[in-house]
N, C-alpha and C positions, 0 to 999 in steps of 0.2 A: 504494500500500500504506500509505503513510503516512497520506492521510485515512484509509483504510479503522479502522486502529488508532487513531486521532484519535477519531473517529466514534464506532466501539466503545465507548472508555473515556468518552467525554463521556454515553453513552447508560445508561452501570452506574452513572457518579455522578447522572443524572438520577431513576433510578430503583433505587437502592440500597436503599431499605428491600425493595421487592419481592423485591430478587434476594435477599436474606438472608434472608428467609421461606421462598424456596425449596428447598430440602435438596442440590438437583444442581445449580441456578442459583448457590447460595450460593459455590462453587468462583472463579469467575468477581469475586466482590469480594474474595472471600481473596486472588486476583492482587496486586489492584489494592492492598490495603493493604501487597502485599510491595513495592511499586513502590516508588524515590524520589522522593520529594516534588517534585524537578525534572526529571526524565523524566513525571511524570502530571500535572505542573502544564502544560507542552512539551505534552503532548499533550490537555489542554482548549483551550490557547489556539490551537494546529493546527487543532482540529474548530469551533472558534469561527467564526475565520476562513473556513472552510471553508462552514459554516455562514451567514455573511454573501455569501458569493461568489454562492450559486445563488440567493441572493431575488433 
């Protein structure tokens, strides 16, 4: 579950202008900016790694 959430946020900061374009996607960055900055920073460097693991 943890990469899955890792995964997720590293995916909305990847593609963050998109999702703000979107009217119902936009929900999903509004999250991410109520996140703290150490819980969504924890969960880039989770999906990082994660991300490193399967190459």
């Amino acid at each position: 579950m943890k990469y899955w959430m890792a995964y997720f946020g590293n995916l909305l900061k990847d593609n963050e202008s998109f999702f703000r374009k979107q009217y119902r996607l936009a929900m999903l960055t509004r999250n991410l900016d109520k996140m703290s900055e150490e819980k969504l920073n924890n969960h880039l460097k989770t999906a990082d790694k994660f991300l490193r693991d399967i190459q």
